[in-house]
N, C-alpha and C positions, 0 to 999 in steps of 0.2 A: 901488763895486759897480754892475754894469749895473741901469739900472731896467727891463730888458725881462724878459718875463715868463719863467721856465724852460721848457726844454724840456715837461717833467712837467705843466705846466698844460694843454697844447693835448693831452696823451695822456689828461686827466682829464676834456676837454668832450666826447671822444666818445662816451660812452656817453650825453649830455646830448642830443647831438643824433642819438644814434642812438634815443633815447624821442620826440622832438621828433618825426621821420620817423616812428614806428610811430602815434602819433595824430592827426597833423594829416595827413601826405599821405596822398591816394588812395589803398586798397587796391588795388594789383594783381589784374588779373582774372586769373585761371587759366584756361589754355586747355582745354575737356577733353576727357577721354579718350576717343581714339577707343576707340567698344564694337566690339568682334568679334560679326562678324556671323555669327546665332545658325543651325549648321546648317540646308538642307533639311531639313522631315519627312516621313517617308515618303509622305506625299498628294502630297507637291511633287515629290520625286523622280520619280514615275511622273505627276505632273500627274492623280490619279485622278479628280478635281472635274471635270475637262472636258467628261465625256461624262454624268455623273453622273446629272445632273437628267433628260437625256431618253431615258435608256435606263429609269430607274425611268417613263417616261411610254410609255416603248413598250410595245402589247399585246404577248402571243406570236400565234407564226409562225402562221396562217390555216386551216384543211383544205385542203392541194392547194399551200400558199404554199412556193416553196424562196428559202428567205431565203440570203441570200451578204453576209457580212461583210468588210469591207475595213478590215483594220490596217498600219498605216503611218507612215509621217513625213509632210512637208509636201508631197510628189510625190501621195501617199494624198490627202492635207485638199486641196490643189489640186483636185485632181480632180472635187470635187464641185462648187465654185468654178466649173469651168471648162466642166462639164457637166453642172448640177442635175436635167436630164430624165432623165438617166443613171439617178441614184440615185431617182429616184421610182418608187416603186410601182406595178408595171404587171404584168396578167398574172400567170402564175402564180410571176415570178422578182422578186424586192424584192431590191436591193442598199441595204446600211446602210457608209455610212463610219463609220469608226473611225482617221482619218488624225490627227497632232500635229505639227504642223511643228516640227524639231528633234530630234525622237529618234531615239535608236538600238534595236537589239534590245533588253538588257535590261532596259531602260525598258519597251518594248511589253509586255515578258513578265510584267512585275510587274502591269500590268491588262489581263491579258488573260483574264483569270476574269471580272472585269467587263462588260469591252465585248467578247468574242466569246463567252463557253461560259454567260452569262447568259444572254445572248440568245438562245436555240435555233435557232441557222443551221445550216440543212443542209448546207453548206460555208465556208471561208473562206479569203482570199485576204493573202498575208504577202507584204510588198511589206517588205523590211527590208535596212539594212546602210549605204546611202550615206553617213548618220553616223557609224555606226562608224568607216569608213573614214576619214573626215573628221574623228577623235576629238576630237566636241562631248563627249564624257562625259570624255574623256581618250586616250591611247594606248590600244587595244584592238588586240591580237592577234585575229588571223584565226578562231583556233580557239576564242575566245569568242564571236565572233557568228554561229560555226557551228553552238556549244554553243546557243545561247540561242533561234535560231532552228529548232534540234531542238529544242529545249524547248516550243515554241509548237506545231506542228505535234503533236508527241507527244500533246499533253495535247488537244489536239482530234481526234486520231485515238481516243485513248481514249473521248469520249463519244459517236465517234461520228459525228461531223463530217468530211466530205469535206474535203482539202488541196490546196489552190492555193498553189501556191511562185513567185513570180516571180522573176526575174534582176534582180539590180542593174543600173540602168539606166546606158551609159556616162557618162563624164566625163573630160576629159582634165582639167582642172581647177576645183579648189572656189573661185568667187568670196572667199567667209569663208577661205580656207584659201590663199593663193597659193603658189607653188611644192611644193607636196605631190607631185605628181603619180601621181595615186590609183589611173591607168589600169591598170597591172598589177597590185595588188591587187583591183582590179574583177573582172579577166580570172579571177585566181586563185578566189577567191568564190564568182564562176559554174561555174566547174568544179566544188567543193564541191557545190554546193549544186545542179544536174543529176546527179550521181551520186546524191548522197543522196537526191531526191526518187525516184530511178529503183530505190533500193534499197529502197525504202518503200513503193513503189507508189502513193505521192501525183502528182501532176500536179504539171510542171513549164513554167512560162510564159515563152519565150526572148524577153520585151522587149529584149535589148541587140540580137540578130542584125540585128531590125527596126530598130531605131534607130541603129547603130553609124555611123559615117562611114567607119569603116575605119581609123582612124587615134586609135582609143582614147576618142574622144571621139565626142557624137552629131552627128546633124547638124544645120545649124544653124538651116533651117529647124522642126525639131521642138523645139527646146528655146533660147528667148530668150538665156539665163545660160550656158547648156551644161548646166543640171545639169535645171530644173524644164521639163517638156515647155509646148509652145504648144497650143491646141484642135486645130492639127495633128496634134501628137505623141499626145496623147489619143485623138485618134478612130483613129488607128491600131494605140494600144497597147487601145483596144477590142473592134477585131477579134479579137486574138490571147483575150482575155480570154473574150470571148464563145461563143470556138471552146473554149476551158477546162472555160467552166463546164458547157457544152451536155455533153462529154467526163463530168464531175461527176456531171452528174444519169442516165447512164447506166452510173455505177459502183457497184458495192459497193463499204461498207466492210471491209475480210478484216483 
């Protein structure tokens, strides 16, 4: 008879040495689980904190004061960056930015009860779409930042509030965005959005005409990127604005 051990021994030590491993070696660390990240909330969505704090600190409008609010994306929030005298209080006209760099219309739309029909501006100035276009919120159809930007105007016509519409300003294309190529969607937009301001009897601001290169894109003196103007491009898209608002303060609202 072999003296070596049976098979059946070495099948009987493994549970010996499978208790052996469970108390002496190291527990394995578990790796864990990645948590899903817990939606935007509605504050975040529209970014409503932004302006929050110093619009609760702004007085109301003055006897005589025609306050002109400016909502927008980062071309808006630029702007005052790029021209602080602009926006300061002078005179009988105060311009107030209301600019977020990033957003689209109806991001703008969800605080725009806040930051423009809070504030009792005599007019207001809707600077919207380049995101859309650029779908930072996602793919956005044309006829929703149509919708969304009627919506804005609407609801400041209704209290009362003079309508400044500007054009999307050109781009042939988005830095964040390469090969989109946004220019005929831009083109399209603008047509929307001069008819509709013309059917409304709001005022309509043709920034691209002024800025365009002619080839879809601006030029390139006025805009670094192609897309955000230089204090060139500003000071020129203030002319046009200034001819606006002057236009504004000699209209009713019907």
């Amino acid at each position: 008879m072999s003296r070596n051990h049976p098979r059946s021994g070495s099948v009987i030590g493994l549970p010996w040495l499978a208790l052996w491993y469970w108390f002496l070696a190291p527990a394995a660390v578990a790796e864990p689980a990645l948590a899903a990240a817990p939606p935007p909330t509605f504050l975040e969505v529209a970014n409503l904190a932004h302006y929050a704090e110093i619009n609760a600190a702004l007085p109301p409008p003055k006897p005589g004061e025609h306050r002109v609010v400016f909502i927008g994306d980062s071309i808006t929030e630029g702007w005052r960056d790029a021209d602080p005298q602009y926006f300061a209080s002078a005179g009988s006209i105060s311009r107030i930015d209301r600019g977020i760099g990033g957003q689209t219309s109806p991001q703008m739309l969800l605080r725009f009860q806040q930051d423009v029909i809070a504030l009792h501006p005599y007019a207001v100035h809707i600077l919207a779409g380049t995101n859309d276009v650029a779908g930072n919120w996602g793919a956005m159809p044309l006829e929703a930042t149509e919708r969304a930007i009627a919506s804005m105007a609407e609801l400041a016509h209704a209290h009362g509030i003079r309508v400044l519409i500007g054009s999307v300003l050109p781009a042939r294309e988005f830095p964040w965005r390469p090969g989109l190529n946004p220019g005929p969607a831009v083109l399209s937009l603008n047509g929307w959005l001069r008819a509709y301001s013309g059917s409304k009897g709001f005022i309509y601001v043709d920034y691209y005409a002024r800025l365009t290169d002619g080839e879809l894109g601006m030029r390139p003196e006025l805009a670094a990127d192609g897309v955000h103007p230089t204090p060139a491009g500003y000071a020129l898209m203030k002319t046009l604005t200034d001819a606006a608002i002057q236009r504004a303060l000699g209209s009713r609202v019907r």
